[in-house]
C-alpha positions in Angstrom: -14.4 36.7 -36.7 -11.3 34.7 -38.1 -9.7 34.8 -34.0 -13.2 33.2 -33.0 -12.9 30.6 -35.0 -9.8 29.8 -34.4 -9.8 30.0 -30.9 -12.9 27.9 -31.0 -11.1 25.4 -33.0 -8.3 25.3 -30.4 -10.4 24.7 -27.5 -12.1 22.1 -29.2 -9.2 20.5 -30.6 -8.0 20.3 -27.0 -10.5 18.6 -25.4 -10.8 16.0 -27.8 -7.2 15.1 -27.2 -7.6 15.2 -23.6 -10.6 13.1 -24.1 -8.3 10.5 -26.0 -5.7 10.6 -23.7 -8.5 10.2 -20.3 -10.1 7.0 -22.9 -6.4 5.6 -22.6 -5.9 5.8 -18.8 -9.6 4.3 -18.2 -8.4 1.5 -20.5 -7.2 -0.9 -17.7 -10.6 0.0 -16.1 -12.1 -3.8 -16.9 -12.5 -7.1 -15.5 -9.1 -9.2 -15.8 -8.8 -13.1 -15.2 -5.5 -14.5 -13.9 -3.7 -17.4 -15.2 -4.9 -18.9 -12.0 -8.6 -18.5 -13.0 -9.3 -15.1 -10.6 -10.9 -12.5 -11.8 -9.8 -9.3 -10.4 -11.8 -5.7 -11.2 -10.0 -3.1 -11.6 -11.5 0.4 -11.3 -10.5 4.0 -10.8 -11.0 5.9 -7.1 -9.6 9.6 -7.5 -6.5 9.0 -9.7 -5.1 5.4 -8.6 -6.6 2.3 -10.6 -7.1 -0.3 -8.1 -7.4 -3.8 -8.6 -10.0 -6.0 -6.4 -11.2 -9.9 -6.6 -14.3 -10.6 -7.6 -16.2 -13.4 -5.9 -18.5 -16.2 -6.9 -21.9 -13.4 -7.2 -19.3 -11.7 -8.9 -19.2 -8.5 -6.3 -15.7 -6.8 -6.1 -14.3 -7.3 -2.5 -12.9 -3.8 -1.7 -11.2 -5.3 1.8 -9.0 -6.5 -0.8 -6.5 -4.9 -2.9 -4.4 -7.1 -5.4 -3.1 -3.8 -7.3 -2.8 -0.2 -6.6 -1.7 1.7 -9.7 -1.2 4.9 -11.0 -0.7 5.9 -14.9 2.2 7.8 -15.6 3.9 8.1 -19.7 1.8 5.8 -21.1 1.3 2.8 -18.9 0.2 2.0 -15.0 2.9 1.6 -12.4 2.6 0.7 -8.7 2.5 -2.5 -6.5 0.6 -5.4 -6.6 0.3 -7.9 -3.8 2.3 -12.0 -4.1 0.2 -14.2 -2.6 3.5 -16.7 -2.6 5.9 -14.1 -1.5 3.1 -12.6 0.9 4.1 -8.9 0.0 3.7 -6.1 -2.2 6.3 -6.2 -4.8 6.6 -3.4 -7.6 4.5 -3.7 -11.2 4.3 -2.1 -14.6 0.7 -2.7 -16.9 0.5 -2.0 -20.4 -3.2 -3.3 -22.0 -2.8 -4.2 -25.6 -6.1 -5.3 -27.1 -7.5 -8.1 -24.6 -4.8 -8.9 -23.2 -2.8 -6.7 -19.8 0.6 -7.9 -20.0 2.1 -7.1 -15.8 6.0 -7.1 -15.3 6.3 -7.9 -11.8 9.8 -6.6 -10.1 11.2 -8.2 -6.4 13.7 -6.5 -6.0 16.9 -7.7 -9.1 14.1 -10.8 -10.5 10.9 -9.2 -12.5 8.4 -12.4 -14.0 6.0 -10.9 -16.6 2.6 -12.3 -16.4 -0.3 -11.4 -18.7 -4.4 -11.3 -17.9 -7.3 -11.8 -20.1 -10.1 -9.0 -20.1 -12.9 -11.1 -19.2 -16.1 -11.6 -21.7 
């Protein structure tokens, strides 16, 4: 009886820390607004977080993909597209609170910009 319970409590125990660790991936999963006023969706499709404009009905506009990340140790890496620069530079995401602080990378020059989670 004493083995049940404890392999009950182990299998328990580890789906609540997979849950916890699946809450902190899903945490980017939000609507953002750029300094610039856009709001951008990002959701998950399989296991990339992908990052869309919304427009003025406020309907994500798959055609378009401002970030395709993936979360690896703790935060979401990948590219996100430069309007200015006109191509896909490399980006690291951390969410703390409200806020989704982005350090964008071309090539030796990174710029860290930081989004609010929309209301």
């Amino acid at each position: 009886m004493n083995h049940l319970i404890t392999i009950s409590f182990f299998v328990l125990s580890i789906n609540f820390f997979a849950q916890d660790k699946q809450d902190e991936q899903n945490e980017i999963v939000a609507v953002w607004i750029t300094p610039d006023e856009i709001k951008v969706e990002i959701y998950k499709e399989g296991t990339r977080y992908i990052g869309s404009p919304i427009n003025s009905e406020g309907e994500r506009n798959t055609e378009i993909e401002v970030l395709n990340l993936e979360y690896k140790e703790g935060k979401w890496s990948g590219k996100i597209f430069s309007k200015k620069r006109e191509r896909l530079l490399d980006v690291e995401c951390q969410v703390e609170g409200d806020k989704l602080h982005l350090e964008v990378t071309a090539r030796f020059i990174s710029a860290d910009l930081q989004w609010s989670r929309a209301r």
